[in-house]
GULOKE-5989 format. One record per residue: x, y, z of N, C-alpha, C in turn; residue in three letters; residue number from 1. Coordinates in steps of 0.1 Angstrom, whole numbers, plus 2048, in hexadecimal, padded with zeros to 3 digits. Atoms other than C-alpha are relative to their C-alpha. Layout:
// GULOKE-5989
<nc1=X, nc2=Y, nc3=Z, cac1=X, cac2=Y, cac3=Z, cc1=X, cc2=Y, cc3=Z, aa=ALA, i=NUM> .
...
END
This chain:
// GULOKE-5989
<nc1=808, nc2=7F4, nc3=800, cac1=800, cac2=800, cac3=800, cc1=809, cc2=80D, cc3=800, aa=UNK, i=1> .
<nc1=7F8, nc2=7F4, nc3=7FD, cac1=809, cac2=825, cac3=7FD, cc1=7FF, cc2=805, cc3=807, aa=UNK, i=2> .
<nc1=7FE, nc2=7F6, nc3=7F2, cac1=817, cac2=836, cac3=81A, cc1=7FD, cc2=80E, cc3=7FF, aa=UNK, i=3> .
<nc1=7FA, nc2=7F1, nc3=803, cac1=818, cac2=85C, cac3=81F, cc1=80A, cc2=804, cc3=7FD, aa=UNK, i=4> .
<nc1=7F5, nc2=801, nc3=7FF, cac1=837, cac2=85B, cac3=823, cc1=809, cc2=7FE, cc3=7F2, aa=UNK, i=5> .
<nc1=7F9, nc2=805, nc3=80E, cac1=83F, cac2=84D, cac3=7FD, cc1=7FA, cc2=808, cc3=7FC, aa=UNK, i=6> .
<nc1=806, nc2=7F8, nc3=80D, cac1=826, cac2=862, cac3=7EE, cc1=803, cc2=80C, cc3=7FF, aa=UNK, i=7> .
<nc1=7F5, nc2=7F2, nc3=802, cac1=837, cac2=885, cac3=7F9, cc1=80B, cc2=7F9, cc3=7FB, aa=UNK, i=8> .
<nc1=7F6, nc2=804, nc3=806, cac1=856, cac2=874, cac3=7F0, cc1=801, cc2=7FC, cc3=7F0, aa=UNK, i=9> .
<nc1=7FF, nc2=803, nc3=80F, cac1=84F, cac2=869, cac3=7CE, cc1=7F7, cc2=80C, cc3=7F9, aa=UNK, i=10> .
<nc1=807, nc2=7F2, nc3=802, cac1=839, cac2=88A, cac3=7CA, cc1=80B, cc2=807, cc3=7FD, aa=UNK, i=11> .
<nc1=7F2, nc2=7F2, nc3=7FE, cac1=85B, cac2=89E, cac3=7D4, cc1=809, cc2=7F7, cc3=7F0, aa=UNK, i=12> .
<nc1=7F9, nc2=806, nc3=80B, cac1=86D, cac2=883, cac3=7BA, cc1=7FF, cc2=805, cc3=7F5, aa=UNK, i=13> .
<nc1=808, nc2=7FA, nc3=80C, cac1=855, cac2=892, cac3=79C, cc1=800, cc2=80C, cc3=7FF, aa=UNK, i=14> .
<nc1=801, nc2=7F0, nc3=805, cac1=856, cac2=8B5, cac3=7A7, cc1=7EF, cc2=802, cc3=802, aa=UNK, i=15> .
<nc1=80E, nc2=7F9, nc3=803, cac1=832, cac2=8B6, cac3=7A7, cc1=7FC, cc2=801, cc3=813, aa=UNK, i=16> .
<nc1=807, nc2=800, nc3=7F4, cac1=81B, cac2=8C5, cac3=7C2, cc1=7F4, cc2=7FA, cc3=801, aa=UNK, i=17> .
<nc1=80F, nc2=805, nc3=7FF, cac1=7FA, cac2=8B8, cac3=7D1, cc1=7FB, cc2=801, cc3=7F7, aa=UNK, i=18> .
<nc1=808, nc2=7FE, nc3=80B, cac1=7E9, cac2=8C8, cac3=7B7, cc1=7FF, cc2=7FC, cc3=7F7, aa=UNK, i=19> .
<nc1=7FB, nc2=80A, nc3=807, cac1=7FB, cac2=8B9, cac3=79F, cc1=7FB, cc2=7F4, cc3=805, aa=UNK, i=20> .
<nc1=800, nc2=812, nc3=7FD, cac1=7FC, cac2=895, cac3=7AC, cc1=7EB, cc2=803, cc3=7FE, aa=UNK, i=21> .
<nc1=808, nc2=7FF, nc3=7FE, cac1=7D6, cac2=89D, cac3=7B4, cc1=7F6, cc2=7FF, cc3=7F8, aa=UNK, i=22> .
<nc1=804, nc2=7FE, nc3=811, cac1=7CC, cac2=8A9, cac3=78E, cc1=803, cc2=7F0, cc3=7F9, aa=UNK, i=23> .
<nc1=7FD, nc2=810, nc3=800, cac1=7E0, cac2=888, cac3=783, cc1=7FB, cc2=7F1, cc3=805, aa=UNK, i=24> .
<nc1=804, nc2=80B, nc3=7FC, cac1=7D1, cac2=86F, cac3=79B, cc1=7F3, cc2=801, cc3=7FC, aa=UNK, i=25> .
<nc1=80C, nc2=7FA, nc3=804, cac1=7AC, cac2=87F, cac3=792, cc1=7FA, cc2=7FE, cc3=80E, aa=UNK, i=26> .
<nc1=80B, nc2=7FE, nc3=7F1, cac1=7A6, cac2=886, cac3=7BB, cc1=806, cc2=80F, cc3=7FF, aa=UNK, i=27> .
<nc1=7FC, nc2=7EE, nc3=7FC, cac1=7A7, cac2=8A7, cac3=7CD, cc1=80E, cc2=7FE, cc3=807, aa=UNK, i=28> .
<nc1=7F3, nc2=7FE, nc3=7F6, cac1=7C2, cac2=8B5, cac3=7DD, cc1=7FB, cc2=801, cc3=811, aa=UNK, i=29> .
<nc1=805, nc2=7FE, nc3=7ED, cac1=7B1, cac2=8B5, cac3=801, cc1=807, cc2=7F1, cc3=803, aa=UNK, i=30> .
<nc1=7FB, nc2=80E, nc3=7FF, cac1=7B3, cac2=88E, cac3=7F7, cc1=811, cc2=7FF, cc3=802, aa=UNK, i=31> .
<nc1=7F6, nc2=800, nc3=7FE, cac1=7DA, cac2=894, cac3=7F2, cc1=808, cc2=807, cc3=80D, aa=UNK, i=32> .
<nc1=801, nc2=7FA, nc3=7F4, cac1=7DC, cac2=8A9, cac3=80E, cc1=800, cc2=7FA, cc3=80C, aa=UNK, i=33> .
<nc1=806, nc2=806, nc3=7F0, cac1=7CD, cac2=899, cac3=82D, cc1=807, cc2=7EE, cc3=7FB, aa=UNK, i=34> .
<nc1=7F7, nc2=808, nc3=801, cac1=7DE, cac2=879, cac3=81E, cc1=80C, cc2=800, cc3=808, aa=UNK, i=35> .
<nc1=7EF, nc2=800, nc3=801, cac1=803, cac2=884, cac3=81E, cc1=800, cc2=805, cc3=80F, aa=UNK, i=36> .
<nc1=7FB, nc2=7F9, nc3=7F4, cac1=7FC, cac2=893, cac3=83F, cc1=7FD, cc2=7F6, cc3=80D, aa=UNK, i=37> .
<nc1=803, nc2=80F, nc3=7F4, cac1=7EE, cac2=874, cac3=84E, cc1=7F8, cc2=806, cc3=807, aa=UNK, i=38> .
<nc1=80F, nc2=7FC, nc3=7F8, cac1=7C8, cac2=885, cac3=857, cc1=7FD, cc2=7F3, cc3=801, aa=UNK, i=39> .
<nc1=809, nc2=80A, nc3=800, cac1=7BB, cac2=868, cac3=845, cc1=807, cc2=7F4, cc3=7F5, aa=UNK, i=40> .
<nc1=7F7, nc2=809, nc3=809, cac1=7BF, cac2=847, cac3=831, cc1=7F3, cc2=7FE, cc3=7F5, aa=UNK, i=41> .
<nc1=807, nc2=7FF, nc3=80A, cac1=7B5, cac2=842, cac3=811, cc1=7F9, cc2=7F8, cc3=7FC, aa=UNK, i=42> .
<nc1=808, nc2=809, nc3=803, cac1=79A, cac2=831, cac3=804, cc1=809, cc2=7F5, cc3=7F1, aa=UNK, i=43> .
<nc1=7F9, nc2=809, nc3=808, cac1=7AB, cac2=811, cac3=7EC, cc1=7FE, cc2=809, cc3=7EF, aa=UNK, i=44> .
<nc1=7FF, nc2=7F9, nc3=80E, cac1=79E, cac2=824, cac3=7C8, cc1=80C, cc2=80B, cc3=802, aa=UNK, i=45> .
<nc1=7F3, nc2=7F5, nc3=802, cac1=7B4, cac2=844, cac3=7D3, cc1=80A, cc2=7FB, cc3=801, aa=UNK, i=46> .
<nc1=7F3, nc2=807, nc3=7FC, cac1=7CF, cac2=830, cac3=7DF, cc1=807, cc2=7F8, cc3=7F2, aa=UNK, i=47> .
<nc1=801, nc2=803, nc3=80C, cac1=7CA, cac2=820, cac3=7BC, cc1=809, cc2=807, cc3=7F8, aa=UNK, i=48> .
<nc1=800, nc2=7F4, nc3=806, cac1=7C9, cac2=840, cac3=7AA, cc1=810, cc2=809, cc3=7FF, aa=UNK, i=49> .
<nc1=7F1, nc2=7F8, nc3=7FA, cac1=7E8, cac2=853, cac3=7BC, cc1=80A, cc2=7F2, cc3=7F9, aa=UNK, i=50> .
<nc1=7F8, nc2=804, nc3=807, cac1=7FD, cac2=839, cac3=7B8, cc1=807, cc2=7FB, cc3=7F0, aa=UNK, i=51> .
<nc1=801, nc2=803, nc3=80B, cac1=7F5, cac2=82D, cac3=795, cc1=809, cc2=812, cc3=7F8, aa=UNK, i=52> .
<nc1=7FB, nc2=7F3, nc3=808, cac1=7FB, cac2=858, cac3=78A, cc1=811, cc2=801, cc3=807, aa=UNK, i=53> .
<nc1=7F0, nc2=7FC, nc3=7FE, cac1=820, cac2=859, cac3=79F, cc1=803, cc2=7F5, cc3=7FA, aa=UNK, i=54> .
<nc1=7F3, nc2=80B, nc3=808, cac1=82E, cac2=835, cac3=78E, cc1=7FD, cc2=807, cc3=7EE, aa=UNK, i=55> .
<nc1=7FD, nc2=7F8, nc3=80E, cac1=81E, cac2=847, cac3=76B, cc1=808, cc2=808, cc3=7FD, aa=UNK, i=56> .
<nc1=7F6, nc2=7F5, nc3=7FE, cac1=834, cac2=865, cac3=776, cc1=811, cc2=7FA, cc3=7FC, aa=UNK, i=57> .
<nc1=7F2, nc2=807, nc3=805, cac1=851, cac2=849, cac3=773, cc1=803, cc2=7FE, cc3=810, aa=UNK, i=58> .
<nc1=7FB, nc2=805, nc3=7F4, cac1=851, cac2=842, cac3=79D, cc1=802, cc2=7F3, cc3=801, aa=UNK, i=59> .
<nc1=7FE, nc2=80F, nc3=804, cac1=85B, cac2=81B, cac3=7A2, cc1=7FC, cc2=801, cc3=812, aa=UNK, i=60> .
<nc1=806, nc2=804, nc3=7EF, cac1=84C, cac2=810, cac3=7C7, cc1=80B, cc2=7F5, cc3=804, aa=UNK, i=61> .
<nc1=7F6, nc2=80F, nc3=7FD, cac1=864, cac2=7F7, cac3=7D7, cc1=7F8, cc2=7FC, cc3=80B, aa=UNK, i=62> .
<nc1=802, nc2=80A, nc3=7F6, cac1=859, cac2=7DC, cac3=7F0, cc1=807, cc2=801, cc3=80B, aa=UNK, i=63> .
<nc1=7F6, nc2=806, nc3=7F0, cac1=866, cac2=7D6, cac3=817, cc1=807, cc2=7F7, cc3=7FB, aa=UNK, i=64> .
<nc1=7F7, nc2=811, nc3=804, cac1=87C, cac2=7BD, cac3=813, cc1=80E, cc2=802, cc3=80E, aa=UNK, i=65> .
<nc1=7F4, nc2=803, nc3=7FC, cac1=89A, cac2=7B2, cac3=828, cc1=803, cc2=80A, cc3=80A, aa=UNK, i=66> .
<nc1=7FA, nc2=7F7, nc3=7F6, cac1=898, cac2=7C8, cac3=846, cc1=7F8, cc2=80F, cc3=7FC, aa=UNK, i=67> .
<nc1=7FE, nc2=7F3, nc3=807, cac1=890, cac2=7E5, cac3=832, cc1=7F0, cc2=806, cc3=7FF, aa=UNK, i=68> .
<nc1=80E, nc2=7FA, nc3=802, cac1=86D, cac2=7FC, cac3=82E, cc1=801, cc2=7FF, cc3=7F2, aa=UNK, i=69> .
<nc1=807, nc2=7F9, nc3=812, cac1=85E, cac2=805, cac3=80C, cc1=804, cc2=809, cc3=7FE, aa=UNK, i=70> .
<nc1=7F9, nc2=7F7, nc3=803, cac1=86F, cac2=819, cac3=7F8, cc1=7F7, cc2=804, cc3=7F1, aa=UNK, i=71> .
END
């Protein structure tokens, strides 16, 4: 699943802002917002959505593996 934590991160990777990613994923920016800030969690379509528009952007999601968190 997508963290907050990766989706500022792979946000900051693209350059783009909320609004961006937001336009891109086709949710609002409140949605990217209260996300990244950890108000709320996202329903599985957005979680969809976001992720699907940062790997189109060219982000690559990595797996935990071997000790290690998601990268």
């Amino acid at each position: 699943p997508l963290t907050p934590a990766q989706c500022r991160a792979a946000r900051g990777l693209l350059d783009w802002t909320q609004d961006e990613l937001a336009e891109r994923a086709g949710v609002s920016r409140g949605t990217v917002r209260g996300f990244e800030a950890g108000h709320h969690a996202l329903r599985k379509a957005s979680a969809a959505d976001l992720r699907a528009a940062l790997e189109a952007g060219g982000v690559v999601f990595l797996a935990a593996e071997a000790g290690r968190g998601p990268g």
